[in-house]
C-alpha positions in Angstrom: 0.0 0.0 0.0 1.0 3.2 -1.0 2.6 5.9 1.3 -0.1 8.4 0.3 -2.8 5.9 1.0 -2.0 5.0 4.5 -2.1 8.5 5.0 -5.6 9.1 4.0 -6.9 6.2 5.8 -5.6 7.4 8.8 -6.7 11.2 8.0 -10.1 10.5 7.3 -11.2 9.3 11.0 -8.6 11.7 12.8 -10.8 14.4 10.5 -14.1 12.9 11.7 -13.1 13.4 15.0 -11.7 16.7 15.0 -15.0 17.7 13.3 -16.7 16.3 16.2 -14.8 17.6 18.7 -15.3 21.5 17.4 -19.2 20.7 17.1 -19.3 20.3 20.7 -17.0 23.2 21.6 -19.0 25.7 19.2 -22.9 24.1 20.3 -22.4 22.7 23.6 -23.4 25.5 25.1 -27.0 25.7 23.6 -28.1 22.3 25.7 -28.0 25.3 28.5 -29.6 27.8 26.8 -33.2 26.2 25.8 -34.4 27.3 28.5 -34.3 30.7 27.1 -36.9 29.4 24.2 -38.8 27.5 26.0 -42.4 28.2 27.4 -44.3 26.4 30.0 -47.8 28.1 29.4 -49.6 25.1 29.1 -52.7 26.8 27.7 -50.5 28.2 24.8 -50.5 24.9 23.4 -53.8 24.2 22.9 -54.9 23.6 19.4 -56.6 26.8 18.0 -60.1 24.8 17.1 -60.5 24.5 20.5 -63.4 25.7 22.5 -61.5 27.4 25.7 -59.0 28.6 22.7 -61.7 30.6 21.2 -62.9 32.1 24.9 -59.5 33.0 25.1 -59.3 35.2 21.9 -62.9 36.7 22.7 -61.4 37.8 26.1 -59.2 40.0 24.7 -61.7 42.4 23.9 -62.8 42.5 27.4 -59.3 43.4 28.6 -56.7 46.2 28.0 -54.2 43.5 28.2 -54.3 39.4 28.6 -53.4 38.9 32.8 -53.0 35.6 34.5 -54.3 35.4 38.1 -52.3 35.0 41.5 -54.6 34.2 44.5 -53.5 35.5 48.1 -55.4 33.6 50.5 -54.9 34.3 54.2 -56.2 32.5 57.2 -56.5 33.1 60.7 -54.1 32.4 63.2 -55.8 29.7 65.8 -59.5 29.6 65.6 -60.2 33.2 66.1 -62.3 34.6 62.9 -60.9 37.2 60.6 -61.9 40.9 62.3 -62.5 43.8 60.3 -59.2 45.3 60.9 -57.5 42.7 59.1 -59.9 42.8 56.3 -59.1 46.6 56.0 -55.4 45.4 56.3 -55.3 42.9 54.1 -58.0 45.2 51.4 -54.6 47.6 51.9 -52.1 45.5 51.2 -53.7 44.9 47.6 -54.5 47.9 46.7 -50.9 49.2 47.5 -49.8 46.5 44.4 -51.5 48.7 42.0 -49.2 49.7 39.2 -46.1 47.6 40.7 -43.9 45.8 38.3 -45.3 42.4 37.2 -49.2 43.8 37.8 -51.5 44.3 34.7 -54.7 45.3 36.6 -55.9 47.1 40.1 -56.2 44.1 42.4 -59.4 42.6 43.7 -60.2 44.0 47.8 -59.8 41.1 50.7 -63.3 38.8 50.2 -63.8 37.2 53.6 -65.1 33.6 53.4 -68.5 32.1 54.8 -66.8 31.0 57.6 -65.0 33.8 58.4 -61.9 32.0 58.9 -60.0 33.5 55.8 -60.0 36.0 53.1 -58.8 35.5 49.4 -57.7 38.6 47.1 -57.1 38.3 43.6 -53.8 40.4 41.5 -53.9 39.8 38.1 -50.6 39.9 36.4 -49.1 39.8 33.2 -48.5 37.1 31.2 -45.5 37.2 29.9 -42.9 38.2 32.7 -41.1 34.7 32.2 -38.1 34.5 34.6 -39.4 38.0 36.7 -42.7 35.9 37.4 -40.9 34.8 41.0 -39.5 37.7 41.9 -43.6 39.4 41.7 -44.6 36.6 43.1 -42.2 37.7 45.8 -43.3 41.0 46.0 -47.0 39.9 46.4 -46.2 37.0 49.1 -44.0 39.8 50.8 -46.8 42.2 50.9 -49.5 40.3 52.1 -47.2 39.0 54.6 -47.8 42.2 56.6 -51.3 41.5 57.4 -51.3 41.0 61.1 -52.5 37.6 62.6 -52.3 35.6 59.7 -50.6 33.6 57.3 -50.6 34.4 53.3 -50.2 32.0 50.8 -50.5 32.4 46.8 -52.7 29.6 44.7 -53.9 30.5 40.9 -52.3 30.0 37.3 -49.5 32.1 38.4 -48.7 29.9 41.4 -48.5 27.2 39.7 -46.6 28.4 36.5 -43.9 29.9 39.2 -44.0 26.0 40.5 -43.9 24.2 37.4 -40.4 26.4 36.0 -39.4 25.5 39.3 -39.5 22.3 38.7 -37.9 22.5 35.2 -35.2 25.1 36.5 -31.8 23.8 36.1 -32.8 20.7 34.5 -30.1 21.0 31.8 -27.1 20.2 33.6 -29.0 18.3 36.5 -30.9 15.9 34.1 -27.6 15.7 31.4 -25.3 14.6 34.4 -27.7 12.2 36.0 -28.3 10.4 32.5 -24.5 10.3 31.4 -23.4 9.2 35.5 -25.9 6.3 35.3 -24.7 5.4 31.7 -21.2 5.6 32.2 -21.5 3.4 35.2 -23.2 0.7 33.5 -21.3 0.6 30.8 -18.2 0.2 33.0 -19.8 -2.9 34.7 -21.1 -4.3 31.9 -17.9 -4.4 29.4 -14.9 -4.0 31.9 -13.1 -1.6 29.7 -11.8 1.9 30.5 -11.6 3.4 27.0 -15.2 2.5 25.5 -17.9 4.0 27.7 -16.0 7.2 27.8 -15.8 7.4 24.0 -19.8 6.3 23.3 -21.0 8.8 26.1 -18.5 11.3 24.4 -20.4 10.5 21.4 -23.8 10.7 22.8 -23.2 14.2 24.3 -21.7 15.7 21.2 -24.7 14.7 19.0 -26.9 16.5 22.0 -25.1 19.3 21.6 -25.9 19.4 17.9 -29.5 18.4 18.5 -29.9 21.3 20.8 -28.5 23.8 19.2 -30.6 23.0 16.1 -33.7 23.2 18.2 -32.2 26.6 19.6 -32.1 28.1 16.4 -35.4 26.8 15.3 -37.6 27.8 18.6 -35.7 31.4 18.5 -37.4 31.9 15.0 -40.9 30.6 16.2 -41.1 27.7 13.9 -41.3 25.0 16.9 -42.7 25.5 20.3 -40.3 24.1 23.4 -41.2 23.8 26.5 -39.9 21.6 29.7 -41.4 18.2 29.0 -40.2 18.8 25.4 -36.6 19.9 26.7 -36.1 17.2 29.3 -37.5 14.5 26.9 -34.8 15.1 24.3 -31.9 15.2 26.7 -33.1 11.2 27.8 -33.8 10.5 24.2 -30.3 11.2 22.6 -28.7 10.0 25.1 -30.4 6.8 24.7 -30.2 6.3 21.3 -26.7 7.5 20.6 -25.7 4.8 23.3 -28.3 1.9 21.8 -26.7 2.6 18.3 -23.4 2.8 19.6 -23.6 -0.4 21.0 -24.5 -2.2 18.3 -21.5 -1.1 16.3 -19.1 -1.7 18.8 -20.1 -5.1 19.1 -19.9 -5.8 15.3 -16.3 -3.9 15.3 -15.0 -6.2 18.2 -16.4 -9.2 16.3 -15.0 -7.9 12.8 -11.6 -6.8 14.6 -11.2 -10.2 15.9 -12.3 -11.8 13.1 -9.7 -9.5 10.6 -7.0 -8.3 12.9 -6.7 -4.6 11.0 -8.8 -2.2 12.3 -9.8 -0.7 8.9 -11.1 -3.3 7.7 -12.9 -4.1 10.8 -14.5 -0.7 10.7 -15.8 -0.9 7.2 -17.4 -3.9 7.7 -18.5 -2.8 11.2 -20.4 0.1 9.8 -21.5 -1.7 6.5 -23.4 -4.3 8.5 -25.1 -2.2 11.4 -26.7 0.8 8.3 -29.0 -0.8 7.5 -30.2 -1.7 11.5 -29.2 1.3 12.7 -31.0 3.6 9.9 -34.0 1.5 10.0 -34.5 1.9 13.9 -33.9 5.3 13.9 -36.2 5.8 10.9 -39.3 4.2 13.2 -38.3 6.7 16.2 -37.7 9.3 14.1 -40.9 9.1 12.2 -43.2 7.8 14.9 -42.6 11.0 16.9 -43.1 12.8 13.5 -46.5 11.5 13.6 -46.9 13.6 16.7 -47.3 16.6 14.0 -51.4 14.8 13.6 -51.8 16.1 17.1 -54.2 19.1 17.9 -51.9 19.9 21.1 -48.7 21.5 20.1 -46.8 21.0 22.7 -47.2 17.6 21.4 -46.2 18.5 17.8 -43.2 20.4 19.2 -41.9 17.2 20.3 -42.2 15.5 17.0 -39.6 17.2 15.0 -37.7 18.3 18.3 -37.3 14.2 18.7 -36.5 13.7 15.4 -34.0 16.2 15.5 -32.8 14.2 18.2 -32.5 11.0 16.7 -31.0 11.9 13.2 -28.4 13.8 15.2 -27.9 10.7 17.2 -27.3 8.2 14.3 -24.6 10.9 12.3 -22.4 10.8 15.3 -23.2 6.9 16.0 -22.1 6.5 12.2 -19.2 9.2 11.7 -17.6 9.8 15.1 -17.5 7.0 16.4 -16.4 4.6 13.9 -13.1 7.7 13.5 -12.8 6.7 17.1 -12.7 3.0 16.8 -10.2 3.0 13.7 -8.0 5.6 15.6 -8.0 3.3 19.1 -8.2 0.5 17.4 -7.9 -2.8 19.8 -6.9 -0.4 23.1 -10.6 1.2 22.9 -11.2 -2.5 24.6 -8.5 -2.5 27.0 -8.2 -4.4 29.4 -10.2 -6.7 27.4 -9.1 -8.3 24.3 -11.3 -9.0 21.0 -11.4 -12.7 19.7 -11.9 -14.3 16.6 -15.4 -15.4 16.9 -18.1 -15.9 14.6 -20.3 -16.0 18.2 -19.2 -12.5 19.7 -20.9 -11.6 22.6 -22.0 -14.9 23.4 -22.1 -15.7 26.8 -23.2 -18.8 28.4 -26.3 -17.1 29.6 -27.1 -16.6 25.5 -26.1 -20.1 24.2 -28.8 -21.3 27.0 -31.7 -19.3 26.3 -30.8 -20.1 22.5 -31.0 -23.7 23.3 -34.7 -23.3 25.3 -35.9 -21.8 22.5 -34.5 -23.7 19.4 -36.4 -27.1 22.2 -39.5 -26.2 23.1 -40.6 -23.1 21.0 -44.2 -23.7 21.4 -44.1 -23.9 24.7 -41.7 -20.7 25.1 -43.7 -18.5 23.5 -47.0 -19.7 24.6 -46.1 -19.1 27.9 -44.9 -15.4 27.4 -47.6 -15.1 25.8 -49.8 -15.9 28.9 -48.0 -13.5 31.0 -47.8 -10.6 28.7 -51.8 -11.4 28.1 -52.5 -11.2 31.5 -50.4 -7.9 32.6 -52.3 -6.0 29.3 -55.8 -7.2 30.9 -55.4 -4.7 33.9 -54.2 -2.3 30.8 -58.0 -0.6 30.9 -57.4 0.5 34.8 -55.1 2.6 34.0 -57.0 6.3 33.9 -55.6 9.1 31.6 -57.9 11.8 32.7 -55.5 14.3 34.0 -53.7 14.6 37.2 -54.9 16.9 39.7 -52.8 20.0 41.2 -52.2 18.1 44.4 -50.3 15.3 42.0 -48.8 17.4 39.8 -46.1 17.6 41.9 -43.5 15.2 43.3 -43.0 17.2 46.3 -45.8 19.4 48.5 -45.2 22.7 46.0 -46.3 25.7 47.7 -49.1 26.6 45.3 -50.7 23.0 45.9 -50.9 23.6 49.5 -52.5 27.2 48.7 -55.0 25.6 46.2 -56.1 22.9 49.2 -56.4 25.7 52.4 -58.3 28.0 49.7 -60.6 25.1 48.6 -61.0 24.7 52.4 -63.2 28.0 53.3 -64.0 29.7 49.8 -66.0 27.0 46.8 -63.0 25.0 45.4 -63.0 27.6 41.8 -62.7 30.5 43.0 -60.4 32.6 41.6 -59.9 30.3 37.9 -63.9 30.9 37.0 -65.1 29.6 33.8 -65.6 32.1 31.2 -68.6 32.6 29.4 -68.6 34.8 26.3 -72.1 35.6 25.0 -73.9 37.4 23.0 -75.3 40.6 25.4 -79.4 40.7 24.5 -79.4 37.1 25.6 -77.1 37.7 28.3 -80.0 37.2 30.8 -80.8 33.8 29.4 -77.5 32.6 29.9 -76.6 33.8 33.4 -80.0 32.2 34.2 -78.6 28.5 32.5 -75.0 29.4 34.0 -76.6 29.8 37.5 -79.3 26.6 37.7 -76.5 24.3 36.1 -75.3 21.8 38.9 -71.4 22.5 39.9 -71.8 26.0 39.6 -71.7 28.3 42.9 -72.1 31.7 41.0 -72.3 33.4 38.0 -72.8 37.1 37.3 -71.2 39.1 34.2 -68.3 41.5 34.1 -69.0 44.8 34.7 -67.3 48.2 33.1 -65.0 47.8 36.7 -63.8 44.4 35.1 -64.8 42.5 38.4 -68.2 39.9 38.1 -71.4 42.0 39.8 -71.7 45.5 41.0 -72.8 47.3 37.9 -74.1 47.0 34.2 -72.5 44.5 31.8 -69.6 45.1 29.7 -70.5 45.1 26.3 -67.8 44.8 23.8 -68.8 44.2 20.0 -71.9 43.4 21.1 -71.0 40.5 23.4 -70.7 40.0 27.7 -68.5 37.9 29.5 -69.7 35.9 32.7 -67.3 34.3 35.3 -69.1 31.1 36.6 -67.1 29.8 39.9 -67.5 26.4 40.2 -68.0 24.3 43.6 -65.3 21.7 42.5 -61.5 22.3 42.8 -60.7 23.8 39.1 -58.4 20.6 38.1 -60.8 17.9 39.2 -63.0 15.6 37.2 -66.2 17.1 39.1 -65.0 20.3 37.6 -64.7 19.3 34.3 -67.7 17.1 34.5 -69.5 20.8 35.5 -68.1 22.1 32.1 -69.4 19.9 29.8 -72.6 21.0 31.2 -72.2 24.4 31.6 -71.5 24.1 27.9 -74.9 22.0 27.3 -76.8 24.3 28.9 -75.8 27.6 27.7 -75.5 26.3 24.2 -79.0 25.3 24.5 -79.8 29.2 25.2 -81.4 30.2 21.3 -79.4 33.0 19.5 -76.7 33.4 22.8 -73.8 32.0 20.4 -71.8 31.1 23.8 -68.4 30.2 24.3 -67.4 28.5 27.4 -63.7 28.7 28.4 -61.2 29.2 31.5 -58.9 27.0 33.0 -61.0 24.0 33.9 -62.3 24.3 30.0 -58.7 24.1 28.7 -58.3 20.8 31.0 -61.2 19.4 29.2 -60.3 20.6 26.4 -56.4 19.1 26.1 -58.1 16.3 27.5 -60.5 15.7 24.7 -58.1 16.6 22.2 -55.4 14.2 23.6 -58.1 11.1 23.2 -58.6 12.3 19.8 -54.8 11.8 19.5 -54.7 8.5 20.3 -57.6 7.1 18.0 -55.7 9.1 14.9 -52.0 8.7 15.9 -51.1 5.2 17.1 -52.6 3.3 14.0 -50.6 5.8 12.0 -47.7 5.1 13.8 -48.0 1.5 13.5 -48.4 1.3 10.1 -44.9 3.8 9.5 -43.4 0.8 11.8 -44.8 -2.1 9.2 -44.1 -0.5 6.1 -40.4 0.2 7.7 -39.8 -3.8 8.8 -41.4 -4.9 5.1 -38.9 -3.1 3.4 -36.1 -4.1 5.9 -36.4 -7.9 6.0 -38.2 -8.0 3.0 -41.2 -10.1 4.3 -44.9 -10.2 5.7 -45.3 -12.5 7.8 -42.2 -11.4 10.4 -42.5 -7.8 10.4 -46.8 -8.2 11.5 -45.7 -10.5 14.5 -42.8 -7.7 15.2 -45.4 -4.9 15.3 -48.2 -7.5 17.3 -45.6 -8.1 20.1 -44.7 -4.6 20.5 -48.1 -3.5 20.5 -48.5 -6.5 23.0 -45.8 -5.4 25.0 -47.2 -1.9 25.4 -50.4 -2.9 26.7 -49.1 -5.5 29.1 -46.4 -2.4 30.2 -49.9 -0.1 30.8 -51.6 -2.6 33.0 -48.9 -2.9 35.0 -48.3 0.8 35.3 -51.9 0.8 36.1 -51.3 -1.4 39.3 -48.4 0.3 40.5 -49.6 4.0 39.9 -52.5 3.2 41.7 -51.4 0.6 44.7 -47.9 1.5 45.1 -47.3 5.1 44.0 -51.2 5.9 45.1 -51.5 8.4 41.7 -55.3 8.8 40.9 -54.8 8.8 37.2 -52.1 9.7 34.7 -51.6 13.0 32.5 -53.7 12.5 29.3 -50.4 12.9 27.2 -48.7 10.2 29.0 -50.2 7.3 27.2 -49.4 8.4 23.8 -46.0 9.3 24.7 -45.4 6.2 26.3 -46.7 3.9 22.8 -44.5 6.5 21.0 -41.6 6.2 23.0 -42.3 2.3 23.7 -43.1 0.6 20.2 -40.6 2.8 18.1 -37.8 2.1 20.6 -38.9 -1.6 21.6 -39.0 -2.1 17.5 -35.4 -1.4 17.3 -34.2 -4.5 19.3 -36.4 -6.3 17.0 -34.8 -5.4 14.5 -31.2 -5.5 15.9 -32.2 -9.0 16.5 -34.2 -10.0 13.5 -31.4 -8.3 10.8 -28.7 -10.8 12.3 -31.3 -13.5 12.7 -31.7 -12.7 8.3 -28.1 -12.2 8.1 -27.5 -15.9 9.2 -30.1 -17.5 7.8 -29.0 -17.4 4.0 -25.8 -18.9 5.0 -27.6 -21.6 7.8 -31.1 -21.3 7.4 -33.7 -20.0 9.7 -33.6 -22.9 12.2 -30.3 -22.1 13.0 -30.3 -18.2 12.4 -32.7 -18.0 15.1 -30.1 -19.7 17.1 -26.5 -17.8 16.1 -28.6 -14.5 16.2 -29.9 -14.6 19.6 -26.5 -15.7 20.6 -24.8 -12.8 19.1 -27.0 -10.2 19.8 -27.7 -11.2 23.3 -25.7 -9.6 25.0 -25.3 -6.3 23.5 -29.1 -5.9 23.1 -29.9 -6.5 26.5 -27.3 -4.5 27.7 -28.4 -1.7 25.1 -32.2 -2.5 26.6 -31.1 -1.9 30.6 -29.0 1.6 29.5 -32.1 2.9 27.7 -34.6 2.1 30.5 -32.1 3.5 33.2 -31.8 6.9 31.0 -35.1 7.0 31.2 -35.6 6.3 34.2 -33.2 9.8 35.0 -36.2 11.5 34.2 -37.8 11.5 38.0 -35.3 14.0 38.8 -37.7 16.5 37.5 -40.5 16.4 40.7 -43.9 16.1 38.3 -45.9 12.8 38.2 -46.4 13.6 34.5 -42.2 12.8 34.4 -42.2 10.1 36.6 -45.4 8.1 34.8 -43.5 8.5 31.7 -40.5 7.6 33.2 -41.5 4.3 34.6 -43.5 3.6 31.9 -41.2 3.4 29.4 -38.1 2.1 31.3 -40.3 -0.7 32.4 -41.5 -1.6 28.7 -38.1 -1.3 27.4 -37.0 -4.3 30.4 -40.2 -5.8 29.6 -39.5 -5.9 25.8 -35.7 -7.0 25.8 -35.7 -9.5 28.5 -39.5 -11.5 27.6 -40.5 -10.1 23.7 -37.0 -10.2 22.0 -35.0 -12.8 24.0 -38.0 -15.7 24.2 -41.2 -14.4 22.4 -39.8 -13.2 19.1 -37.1 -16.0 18.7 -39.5 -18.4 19.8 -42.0 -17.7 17.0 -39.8 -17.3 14.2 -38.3 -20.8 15.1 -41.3 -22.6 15.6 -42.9 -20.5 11.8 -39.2 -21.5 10.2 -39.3 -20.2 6.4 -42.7 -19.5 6.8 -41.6 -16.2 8.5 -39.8 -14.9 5.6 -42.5 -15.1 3.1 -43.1 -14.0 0.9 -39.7 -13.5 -0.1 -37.0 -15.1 -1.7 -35.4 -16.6 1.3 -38.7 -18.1 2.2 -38.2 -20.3 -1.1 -34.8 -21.0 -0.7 -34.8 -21.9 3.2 -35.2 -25.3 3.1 -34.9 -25.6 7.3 -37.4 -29.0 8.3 -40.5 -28.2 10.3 -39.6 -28.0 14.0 -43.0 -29.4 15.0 -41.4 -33.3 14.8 -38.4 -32.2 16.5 -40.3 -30.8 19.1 -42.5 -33.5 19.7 -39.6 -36.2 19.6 -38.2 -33.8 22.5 -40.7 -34.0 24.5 -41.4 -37.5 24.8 -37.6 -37.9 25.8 
């Protein structure tokens, strides 16, 4: 080989890398800066069509400005009713806020409750003070502090906002570090070497630090939306995949570099035989979370390209960095270990045993994980997707859940997050009359020209009213939403009103609604991008519908049991209505992709030894490295419940318990199983169907058993 030649196959990984290298130095960076683009107004992503979306636009006229609420609700100290002075004090203390930084509107006087045991106010603020929302909050908390004999605490849309970028504050390098610790550490125990983990979590980070700083660029110009969930969930998901793609190549280059001895060669080969794996799982996570763009919710559609962003950044530095890395180490990116000449790499004892089970009794394997699987997905049903209420929404006791529960305790459980009416104004009458006799509702009475409900003529704007409706029921509950759909009944019902019925319990049902919706429209859509994918991968029918069946198997079973822990051991009362379509998305794509790890060598093998024993030599091979692909994935995800929301830890669980679920039971016994007991049958209709000619395993089986 020529001088010149050497060379260049030495420059073109060392180039690679260095590439790599100044990526992250120029965009690493931007994984700390999302939070600057992101937004955690949960009703700005609510799809336009809807209902409470509409109420919101009509408000507008009814407002100089758009203001979300903060609640100050003081109680007593002891059991001594709130006196007049305090009322006066507290009355004080509001008005004083007027025209203060962060406040859009004069603030409600004290309101003394029927008991007399507390007093709410209400300061409505501006919408978009972002990172100065705490420091009003503050101010306001401070202020009504100063009432004598009693204790203030803030509940509302504000509270909670300042709670929920409380939660996500920070979550950039907290999350990140978690995520790469936990991987790094198994990585370490699982292949002994001192070199390797460090250069696939380098990996990993670097094609984050791409991902992110594309989805910087593209939320800074408005074309995507980003908010925490979106933010936290692409941290966990290039991690993941970076490392389950890295894997796989590793493990073909040790085989290849033990089977060759030159690490060139070794590499070439190494990448040549993991494309067309590696692009294909990739392609099913990439374009199931592109489906997500079907959703009405946006947040939702922000996370489609956002993941997909994600993943393709994840398979570039899988297929280009690493591989320079691997060609440049050579055997010492194993060290201590050493590679060996094996046509069985990775096949440990544990591997050549399972194999055996399977390649014995089949029938009996796969029947029986198909009994268990059968019976977790019957308790699937239990598992309620209804929303979680404020008191769940947090890990921890935030201090706007505890101010929700002691104003629910002495004023009606709305009040303060009314729903909004908007109605035509000559049959205003009629529908303050439906408003008031519909069950659920404490009050109604329209706006006046003050802005506040009662105490005047209507506002009329462009010929329409509003009316704030409190509602008996804590605004987040299921009795509150239940109230809405009649509310909406009944003053629909009024003839010529044209009314709109919105707020924040209405944007609840709403995203609720909407997110069923999702469901029904995205996750056959989904499954079909799967199929069509497997078709054209192993080039077959019969193989890629049982792929998609035990996926979709496995997600069911992996619901009902996340139905029976959420509700017996973690003691949630339902799930976030986003968190079941997450978790299919996350769960099928990415449980898919150790099918196919599996099910390309299982191809690969069986033109040379037929399916019988391809079933065998690919489960061997890819044992190990799957599974230890499968537990990295589900422990990255599992980093997620450092962010304190059930809607994180639901996720969480659910999707590192699937992922166990699906590369312990559906790729290591159900799958193999199957396909050895279908033999060629599970290639048809093409050509290695016909030319299989492996003998029908139901003699073999038999003759087994009666030994």
């Amino acid at each position: 080989m020529s001088a010149p030649v050497r060379k260049l196959r030495w420059a073109i990984p060392a180039l690679l890398v260095i590439v790599w290298l100044a990526v992250g130095g120029a965009f690493g960076p931007y994984a700390g800066k999302l939070g600057e683009v992101s937004s955690n107004d949960q009703a700005a992503f609510l799809p336009s069509s809807a209902e409470s979306t509409r109420v919101l636009d009509a408000q507008k006229a009814f407002n100089q400005e758009e203001t979300i609420p903060a609640i100050v609700v003081w109680t007593s100290s002891g059991d001594a009713p709130v006196s007049t002075a305090q009322r006066d004090a507290a009355t004080r203390a509001l008005a004083s806020l007027d025209g203060a930084p962060g406040v859009a509107a004069t603030p409600t006087p004290a309101l003394a409750s029927q008991d007399g045991q507390a007093m709410q106010g209400i300061v409505q603020l501006r919408p978009d003070l972002g990172e100065e929302l705490p420091e009003v909050l503050d101010r306001i908390r401070s202020t009504a502090g100063g009432v004598p004999g009693t204790q203030a605490q803030l509940a509302g849309p504000a509270a909670s906002q300042a709670d929920l970028s409380d939660a996500f504050a920070g979550i950039d390098g907290l999350l990140l570090g978690v995520a790469v610790a936990t991987v790094l550490v198994i990585l370490l125990l699982v292949y002994r070497s001192l070199i390797l983990p460090f250069a696939i979590i380098i990996g990993a980070v670097l094609a984050l630090a791409l991902a992110c700083a594309v989805v910087y660029v593209l939320a800074d110009h408005d074309l995507i939306r980003v908010d925490g969930q979106v933010q936290g969930i692409l941290f966990i998901l290039v991690i993941g995949a970076a490392t389950d793609y890295a894997l796989l190549l590793t493990a073909r280059f040790r085989e290849e570099l033990g089977a060759h001895g030159d690490r060139f060669t070794a590499g070439r080969v190494a990448v040549r035989r993991c494309l067309g794996a590696v692009v294909a799982s990739a392609a099913t996570v990439a374009l199931g979370l592109l489906a997500l763009l079907l959703s009405g919710l946006t947040n939702n559609q922000a996370l489609g390209p956002v993941g997909a962003i994600g993943i393709l950044c994840a398979v570039i530095s899988t297929l280009t960095f690493l591989p320079g890395v691997l060609i440049l180490l050579g055997r010492a990116a194993y060290w201590p270990t050493k590679p060996k000449a094996t046509g069985q790499a990775g096949g440990h004892g544990v591997w050549r045993r399972v194999a055996a089970l399977v390649d014995r009794a089949p029938r009996r394997v796969w029947a029986g994980t198909l009994v268990v699987l059968l019976a977790g997905a019957a308790f699937a049903p239990m598992l309620k997707s209804s929303g979680v209420p404020l008191e769940e929404t947090f890990v921890n006791d935030a201090p706007s859940v505890s101010a929700q529960r002691t104003l629910a305790e002495h004023f009606p459980a709305g009040s303060g997050q009314p729903a909004v009416i908007i109605a035509g104004a000559d049959r205003a009458g009629a529908v303050l009359a439906a408003a008031n006799a519909t069950g659920g509702v404490a009050s109604a009475a329209p706006v006046t020209a003050s802005g506040r409900p009662g105490g005047g003529p209507p506002l009329v704007v462009d010929g329409r009213v509003r009316i704030d409706a409190t509602l008996t029921a804590a605004p987040d509950s299921d009795p509150a939403k239940r109230t809405v759909e009649r509310l909406r009944a009944a003053v629909h019902a009024v003839p010529g009103a044209d009314a709109l019925v919105g707020g924040y319990t209405a944007q609840q049902y709403d995203t609720q609604a909407t997110a069923e919706r999702d469901r029904l429209l995205i996750i056959p859509v989904v499954l079909l991008i799967i199929l069509l994918i497997l078709i054209g991968l192993l080039r077959s029918l019969v193989t890629p519908v049982l792929l998609v069946a035990t996926v979709g198997l496995n997600f069911l079973a992996t619901l009902g049991i996340s139905a029976l822990v959420f509700t017996y051991l973690f003691g949630f009362t339902g799930t976030d209505a986003s968190v079941p379509l997450y978790g299919f998305v996350f769960l099928v794509a990415l449980g898919v992709d150790y099918n196919i790890f599996l099910m390309t060598r299982v191809r690969e093998e069986s033109v040379r030894h037929g399916t019988r024993e391809g079933v065998r030599r690919g489960l061997v091979s890819t044992g190990g490295v799957i599974t230890s692909a499968g537990v990295v994935l589900a422990a990255t995800f599992a980093a997620l419940i450092v962010i304190p929301l059930a809607f994180m830890a639901q996720l969480a669980f659910i999707v590192a318990f699937g992922v166990l679920l699906d590369t312990l039971v559906v790729r290591s016994l159900l799958v193999p199983a199957l396909i050895r007991d279908l033999g060629s049958k599970s290639w048809w209709p093409g050509p290695l169907a016909r030319a299989d000619r492996t003998p029908d395993p139901a003699p073999q089986e038999q003759a087994s058993a009666r030994h």
